[in-house]
C-alpha positions as CSV (number, residue, x, y, z in Angstrom):
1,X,0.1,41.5,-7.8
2,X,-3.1,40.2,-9.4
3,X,-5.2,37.7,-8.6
4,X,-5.6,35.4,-11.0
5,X,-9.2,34.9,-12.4
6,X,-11.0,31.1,-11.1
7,X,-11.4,28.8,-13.7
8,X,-14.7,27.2,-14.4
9,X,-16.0,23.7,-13.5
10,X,-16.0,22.0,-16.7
11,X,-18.7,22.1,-18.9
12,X,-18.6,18.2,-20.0
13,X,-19.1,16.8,-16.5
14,X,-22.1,15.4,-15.6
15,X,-21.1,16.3,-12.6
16,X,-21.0,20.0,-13.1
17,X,-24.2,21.8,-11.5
18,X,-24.7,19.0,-9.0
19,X,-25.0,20.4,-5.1
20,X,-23.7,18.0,-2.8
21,X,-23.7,18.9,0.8
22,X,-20.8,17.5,2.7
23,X,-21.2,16.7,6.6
24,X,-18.1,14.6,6.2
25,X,-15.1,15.0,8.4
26,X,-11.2,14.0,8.6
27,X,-10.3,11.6,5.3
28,X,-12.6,9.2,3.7
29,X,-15.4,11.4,3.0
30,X,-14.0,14.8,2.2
31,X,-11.0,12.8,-0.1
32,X,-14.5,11.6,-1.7
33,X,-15.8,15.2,-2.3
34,X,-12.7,16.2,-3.2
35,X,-12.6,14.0,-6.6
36,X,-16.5,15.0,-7.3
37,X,-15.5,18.5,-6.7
38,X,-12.7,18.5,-9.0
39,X,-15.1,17.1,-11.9
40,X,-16.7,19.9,-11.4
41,X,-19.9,19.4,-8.3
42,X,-20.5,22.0,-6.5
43,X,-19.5,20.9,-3.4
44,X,-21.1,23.0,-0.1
45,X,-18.6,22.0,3.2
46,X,-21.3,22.4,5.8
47,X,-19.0,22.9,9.3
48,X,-19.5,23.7,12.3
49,X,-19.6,27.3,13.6
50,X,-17.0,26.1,16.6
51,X,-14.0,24.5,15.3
52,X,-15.0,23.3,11.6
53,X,-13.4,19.7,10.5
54,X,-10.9,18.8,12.7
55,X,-8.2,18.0,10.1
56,X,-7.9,22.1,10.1
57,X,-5.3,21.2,12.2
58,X,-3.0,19.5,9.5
59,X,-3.1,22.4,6.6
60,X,-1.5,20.9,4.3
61,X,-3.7,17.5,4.0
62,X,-7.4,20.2,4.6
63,X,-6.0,22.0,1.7
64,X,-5.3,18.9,-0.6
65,X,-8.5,17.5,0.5
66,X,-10.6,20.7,0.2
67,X,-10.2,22.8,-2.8
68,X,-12.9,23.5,-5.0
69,X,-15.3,23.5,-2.2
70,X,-17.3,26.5,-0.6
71,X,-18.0,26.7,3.6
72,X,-20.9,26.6,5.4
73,X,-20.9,27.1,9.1
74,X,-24.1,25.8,10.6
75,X,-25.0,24.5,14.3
76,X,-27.0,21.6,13.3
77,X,-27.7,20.7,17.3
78,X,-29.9,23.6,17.2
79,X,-33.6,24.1,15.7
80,X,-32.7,26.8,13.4
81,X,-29.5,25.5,11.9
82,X,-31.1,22.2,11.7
83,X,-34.0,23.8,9.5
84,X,-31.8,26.1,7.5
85,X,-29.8,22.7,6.3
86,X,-33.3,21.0,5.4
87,X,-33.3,24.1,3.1
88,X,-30.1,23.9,1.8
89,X,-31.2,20.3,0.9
90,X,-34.2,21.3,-1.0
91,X,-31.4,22.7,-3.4
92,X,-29.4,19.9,-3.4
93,X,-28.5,16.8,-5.2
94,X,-27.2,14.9,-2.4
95,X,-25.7,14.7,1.1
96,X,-22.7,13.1,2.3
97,X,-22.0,12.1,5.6
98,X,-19.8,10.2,8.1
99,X,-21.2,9.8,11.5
100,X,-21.8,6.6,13.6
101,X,-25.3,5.2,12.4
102,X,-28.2,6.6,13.8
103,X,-26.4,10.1,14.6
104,X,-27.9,11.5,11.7
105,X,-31.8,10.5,12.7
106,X,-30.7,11.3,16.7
107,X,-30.4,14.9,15.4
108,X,-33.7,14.8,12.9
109,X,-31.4,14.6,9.9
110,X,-31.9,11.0,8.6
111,X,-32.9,9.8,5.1
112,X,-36.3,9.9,6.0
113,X,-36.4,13.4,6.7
114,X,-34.1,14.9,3.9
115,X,-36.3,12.6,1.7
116,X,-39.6,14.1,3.1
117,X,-37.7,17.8,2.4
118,X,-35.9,16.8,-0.8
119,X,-37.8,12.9,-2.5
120,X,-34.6,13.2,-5.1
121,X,-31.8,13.9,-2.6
122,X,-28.7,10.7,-2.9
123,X,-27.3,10.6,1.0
124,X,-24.1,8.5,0.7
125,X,-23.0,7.5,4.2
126,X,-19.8,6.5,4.9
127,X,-19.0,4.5,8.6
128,X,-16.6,1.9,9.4
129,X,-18.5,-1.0,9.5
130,X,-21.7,0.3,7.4
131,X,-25.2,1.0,8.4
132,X,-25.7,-2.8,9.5
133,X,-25.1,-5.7,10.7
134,X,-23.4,-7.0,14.4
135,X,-20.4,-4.7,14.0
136,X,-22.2,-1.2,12.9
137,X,-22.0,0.4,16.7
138,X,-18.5,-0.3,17.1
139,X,-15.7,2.3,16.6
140,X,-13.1,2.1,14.3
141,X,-9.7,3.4,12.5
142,X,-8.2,2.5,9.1
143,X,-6.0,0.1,10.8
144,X,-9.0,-2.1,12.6
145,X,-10.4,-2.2,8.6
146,X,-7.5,-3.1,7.2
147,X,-6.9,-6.4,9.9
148,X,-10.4,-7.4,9.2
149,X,-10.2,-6.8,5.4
150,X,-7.6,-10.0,4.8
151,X,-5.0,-7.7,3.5
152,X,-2.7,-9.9,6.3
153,X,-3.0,-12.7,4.9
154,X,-1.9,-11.9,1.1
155,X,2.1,-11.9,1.6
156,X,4.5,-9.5,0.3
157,X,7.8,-10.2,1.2
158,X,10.0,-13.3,1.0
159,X,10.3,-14.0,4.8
160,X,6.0,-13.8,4.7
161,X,6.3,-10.8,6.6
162,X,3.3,-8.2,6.5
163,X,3.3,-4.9,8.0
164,X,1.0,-1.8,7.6
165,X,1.0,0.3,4.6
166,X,2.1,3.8,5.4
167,X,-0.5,5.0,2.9
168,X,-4.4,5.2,4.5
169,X,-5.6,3.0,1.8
170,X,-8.6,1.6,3.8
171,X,-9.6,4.9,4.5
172,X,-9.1,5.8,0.6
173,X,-10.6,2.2,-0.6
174,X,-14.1,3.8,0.8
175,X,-13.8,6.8,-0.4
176,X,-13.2,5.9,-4.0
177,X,-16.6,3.9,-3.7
178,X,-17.9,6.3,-2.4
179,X,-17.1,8.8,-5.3
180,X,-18.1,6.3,-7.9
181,X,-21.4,5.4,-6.3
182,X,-22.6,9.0,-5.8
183,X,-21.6,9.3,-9.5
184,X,-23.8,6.4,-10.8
185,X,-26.9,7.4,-8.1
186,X,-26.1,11.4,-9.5
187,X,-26.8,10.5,-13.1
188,X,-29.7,11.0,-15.8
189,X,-33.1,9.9,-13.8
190,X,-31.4,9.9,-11.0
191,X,-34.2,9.3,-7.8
192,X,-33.6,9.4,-4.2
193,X,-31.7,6.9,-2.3
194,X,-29.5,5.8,0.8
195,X,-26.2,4.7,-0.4
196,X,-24.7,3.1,2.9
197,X,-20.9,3.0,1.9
198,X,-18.8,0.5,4.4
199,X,-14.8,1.5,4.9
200,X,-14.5,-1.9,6.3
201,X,-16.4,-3.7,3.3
202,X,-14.7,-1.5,0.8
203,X,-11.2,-2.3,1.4
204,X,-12.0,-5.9,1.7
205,X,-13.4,-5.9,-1.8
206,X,-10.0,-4.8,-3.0
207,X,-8.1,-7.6,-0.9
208,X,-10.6,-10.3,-1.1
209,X,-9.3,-10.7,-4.6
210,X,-5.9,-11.6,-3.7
211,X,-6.7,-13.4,-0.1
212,X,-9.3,-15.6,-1.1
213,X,-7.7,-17.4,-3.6
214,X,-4.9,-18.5,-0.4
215,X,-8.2,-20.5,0.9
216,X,-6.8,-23.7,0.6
217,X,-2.8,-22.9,0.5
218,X,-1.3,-23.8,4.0
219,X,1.6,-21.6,3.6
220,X,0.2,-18.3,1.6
221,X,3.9,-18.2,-0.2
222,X,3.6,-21.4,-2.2
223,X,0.5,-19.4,-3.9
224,X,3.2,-17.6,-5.6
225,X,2.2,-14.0,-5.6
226,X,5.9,-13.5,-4.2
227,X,9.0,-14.0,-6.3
228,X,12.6,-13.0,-6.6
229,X,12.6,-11.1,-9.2
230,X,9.9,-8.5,-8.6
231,X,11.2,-6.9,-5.9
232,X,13.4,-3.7,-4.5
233,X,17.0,-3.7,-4.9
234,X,19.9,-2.0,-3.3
235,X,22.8,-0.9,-5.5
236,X,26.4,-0.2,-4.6
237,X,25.5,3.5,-3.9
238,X,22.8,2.3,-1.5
239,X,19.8,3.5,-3.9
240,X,17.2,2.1,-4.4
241,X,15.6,0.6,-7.4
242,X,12.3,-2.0,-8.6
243,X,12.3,-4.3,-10.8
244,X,9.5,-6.2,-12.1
245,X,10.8,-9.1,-14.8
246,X,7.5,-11.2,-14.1
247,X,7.0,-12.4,-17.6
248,X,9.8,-14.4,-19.4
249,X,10.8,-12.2,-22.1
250,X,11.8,-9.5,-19.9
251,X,14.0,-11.7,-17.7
252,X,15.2,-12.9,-20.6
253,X,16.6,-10.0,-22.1
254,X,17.5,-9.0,-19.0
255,X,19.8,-11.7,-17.8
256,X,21.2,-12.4,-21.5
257,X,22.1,-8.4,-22.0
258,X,23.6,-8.6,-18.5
259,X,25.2,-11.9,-18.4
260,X,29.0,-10.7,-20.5
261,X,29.3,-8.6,-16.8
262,X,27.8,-11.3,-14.2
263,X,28.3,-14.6,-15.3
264,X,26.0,-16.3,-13.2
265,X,23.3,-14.9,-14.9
266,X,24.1,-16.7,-18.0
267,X,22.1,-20.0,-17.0
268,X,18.1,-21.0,-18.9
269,X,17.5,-22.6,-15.1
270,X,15.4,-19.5,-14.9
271,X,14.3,-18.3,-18.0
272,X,10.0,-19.8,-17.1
273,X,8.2,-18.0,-15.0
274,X,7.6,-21.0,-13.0
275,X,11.2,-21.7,-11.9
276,X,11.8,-18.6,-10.8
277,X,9.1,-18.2,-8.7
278,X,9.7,-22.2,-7.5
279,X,13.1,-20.8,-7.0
280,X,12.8,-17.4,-5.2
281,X,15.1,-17.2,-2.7
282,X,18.1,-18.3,-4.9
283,X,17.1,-16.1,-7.5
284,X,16.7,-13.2,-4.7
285,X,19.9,-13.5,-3.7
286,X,21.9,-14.1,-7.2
287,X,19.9,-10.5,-7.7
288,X,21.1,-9.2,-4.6
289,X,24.3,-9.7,-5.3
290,X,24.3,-8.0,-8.9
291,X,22.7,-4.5,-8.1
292,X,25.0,-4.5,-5.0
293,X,27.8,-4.6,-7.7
294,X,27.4,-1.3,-9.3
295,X,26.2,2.2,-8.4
296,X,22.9,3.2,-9.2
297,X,23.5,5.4,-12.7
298,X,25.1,2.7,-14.2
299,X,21.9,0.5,-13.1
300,X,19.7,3.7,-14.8
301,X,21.9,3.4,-17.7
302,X,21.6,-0.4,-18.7
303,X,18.6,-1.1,-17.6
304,X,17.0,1.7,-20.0
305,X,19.2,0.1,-22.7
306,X,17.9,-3.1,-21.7
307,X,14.0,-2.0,-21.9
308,X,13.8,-3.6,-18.8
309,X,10.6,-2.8,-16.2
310,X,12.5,-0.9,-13.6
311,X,11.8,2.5,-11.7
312,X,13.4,3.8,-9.2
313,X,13.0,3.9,-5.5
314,X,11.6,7.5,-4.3
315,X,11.9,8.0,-0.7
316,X,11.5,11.1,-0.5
317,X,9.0,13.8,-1.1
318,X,11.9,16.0,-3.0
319,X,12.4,13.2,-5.2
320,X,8.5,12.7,-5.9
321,X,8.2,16.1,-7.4
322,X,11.6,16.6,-8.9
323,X,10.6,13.1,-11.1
324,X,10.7,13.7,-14.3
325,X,7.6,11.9,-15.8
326,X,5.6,13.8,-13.4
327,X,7.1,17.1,-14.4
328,X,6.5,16.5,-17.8
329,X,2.5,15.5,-17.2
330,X,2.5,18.1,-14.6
331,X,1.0,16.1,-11.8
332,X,2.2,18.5,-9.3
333,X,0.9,22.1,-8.8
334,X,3.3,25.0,-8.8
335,X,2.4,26.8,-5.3
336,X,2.8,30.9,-5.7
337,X,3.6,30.5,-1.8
338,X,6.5,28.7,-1.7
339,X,5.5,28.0,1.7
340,X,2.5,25.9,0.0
341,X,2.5,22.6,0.4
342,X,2.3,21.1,-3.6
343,X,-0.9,19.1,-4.5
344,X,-1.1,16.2,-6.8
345,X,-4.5,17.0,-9.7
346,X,-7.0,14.6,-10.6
347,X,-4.8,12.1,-11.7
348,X,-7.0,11.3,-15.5
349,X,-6.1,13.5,-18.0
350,X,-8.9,14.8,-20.1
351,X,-9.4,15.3,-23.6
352,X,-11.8,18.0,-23.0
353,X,-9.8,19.6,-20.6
354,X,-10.0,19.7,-16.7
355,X,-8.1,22.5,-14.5
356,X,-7.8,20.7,-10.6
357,X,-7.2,23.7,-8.7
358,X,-9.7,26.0,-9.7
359,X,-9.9,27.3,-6.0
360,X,-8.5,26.9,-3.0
361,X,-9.5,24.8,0.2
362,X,-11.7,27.7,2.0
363,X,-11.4,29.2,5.1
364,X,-14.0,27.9,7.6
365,X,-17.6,29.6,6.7
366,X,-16.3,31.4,4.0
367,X,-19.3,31.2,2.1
368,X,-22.1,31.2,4.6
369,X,-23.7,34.6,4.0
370,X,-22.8,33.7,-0.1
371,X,-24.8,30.5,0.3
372,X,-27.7,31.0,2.5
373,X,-28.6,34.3,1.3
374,X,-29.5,32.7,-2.0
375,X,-32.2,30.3,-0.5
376,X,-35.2,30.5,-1.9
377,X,-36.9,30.2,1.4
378,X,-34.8,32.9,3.0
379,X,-34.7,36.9,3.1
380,X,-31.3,37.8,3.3
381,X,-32.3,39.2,6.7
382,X,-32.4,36.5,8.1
383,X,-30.3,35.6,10.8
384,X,-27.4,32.4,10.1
């Protein structure tokens, strides 16, 4: 069987041709590589020579997180790695990292030396609680970010209930700021910098602008950003469907085109947006009780007739890449192994073109003799 050929990175991204050398470990900063990498930076995975990034452990999230990158093992607590990295920096663009603060100058890595080797090197550090401030020492999880970010305080459900996403998305929060700062600092003129990227911060940027608001609402669920109508449903199959009638003319149409098969939605009592949401509960349960009365494919069936914003439930991973929509925009990759695990591309589609999975997630120093070889400062001799 051949091996297919590597695609390039693409040509229109200003990201293409910028070196960034990625100390990061686990999720945040690698998922942040990972987008730069697939717009086309050349991202260098420096690891260490013992066990590499921990998450080798869990395959199938390295792999999604990894691709497009090339491996470096080097023992930065040592003299000679440490120098050998201060000349990978002199060919670099910038440096991302995600230790503790002051790990980076305890080992003679900080800004102020990769700025004395490299005066237009970007480092972007990533840490929980930033480089800063009363809490910067302190260790931390997505979880501790996420209770300090106010997303508990924004309610969800009808009962006020709030419980932990599922999804890391304090950790991802971070990254994505992370991405988009290194782009901006990366761009034409760029000059050196320390870009100090909080996890904790980050995710309370997004919730801030949905908590804050609440500041002066004793009971969070009088603000209104839960209502009876946008909501999960259970039909008489037990699937699962959303539906999302927030503005008028979609309830509208919905409870008018429904109402010759449940009569009690022929009433105006709820036709502004205002009295439903004044009237949740009732119109929770008046809801309830419909979708409960028929199986889910004759739910599919009207509500498409309807127009109505609906989707359906996915709970499973099956059902996420058997979905049609995302067949059709091929969000999915097609593994040759069918012992892959699938990965989701770069979800923007390009008018210029952009192939995601140009390489695979590499095998831990992979590329170190590749790499180090080509330093200017090095004969090939040398020893890694």
């Amino acid at each position: 069987m051949t091996t297919p050929t590597p695609s390039a990175a693409p040509a229109w991204s200003s990201l293409t041709g910028k070196r960034i050398l990625d100390l990061s470990r686990l999720l945040p900063g690698p998922y942040a590589t990972s987008l730069l990498a697939d717009l086309g930076a050349d991202v260098i995975k420096v690891e260490s020579p013992h066990s590499g990034d921990p998450l080798r452990i869990a395959p199938d999230l390295f792999d999604a997180l990894n691709r497009n990158k090339r491996s470096v093992v080097l023992d930065l607590r040592g003299e000679d790695g440490r120098n050998t990295f201060l000349d990978l920096v002199r060919t670099a663009d910038a440096v991302v990292e995600s230790f503790r603060p002051g790990v980076l100058d305890g080992m003679g890595l900080g800004y102020a030396a990769l700025h004395e080797a490299n005066p237009r090197l970007v480092l972007c550090s990533l840490s929980g609680y930033g480089q800063s401030g009363p809490y910067a020492q302190k260790p931390g999880h997505e979880l501790n970010f996420l209770g300090l970010s106010g997303f508990f305080t924004v309610p969800g459900r009808l009962d006020g209930e709030i419980t932990r996403p599922g999804v890391r998305i304090g950790d991802m929060a971070g990254a994505m700021h992370a991405a988009l700062a290194l782009t901006a600092a990366l761009g034409t003129g760029a000059e050196g910098q320390h870009i100090d990227v909080s996890l904790s911060e980050s995710i309370t940027a997004w919730c801030s602008l949905f908590a804050l608001p609440l500041r002066d609402i004793p009971d969070p669920l009088d603000a209104g950003l839960v209502q009876g109508d946008n909501d999960t449903f259970t039909t008489a199959d037990g699937r699962r469907l959303s539906l999302a009638t927030f503005e008028d003319k979609f309830w509208h149409r919905f409870r008018t085109g429904l109402a010759g098969d449940f009569p009690a939605l022929d009433t105006p009592a709820y036709d502004r947006r205002a009295d439903r949401t004044a009237a949740r509960q009732a119109v929770s349960g008046l809801l309830r009780g419909v979708f409960r009365a028929r199986d889910y494919a004759w739910w599919q069936e009207r509500l498409n007739d309807l127009d109505a914003p609906w989707a359906p439930v996915l709970t499973t991973p099956g059902e996420l890449l058997a979905d049609p929509h995302a067949v059709a925009r091929q969000l999915f990759s097609t593994p040759a192994d069918p012992a892959t695990c699938p990965q989701a591309r770069f979800p923007v589609t390009f008018g210029a073109g952009l192939d995601t999975f140009r390489n695979p997630a590499p095998a831990l120093g992979r590329h170190t003799r590749e790499i180090l070889d080509r330093l200017p400062t090095r004969r090939p001799s040398d020893p890694l």
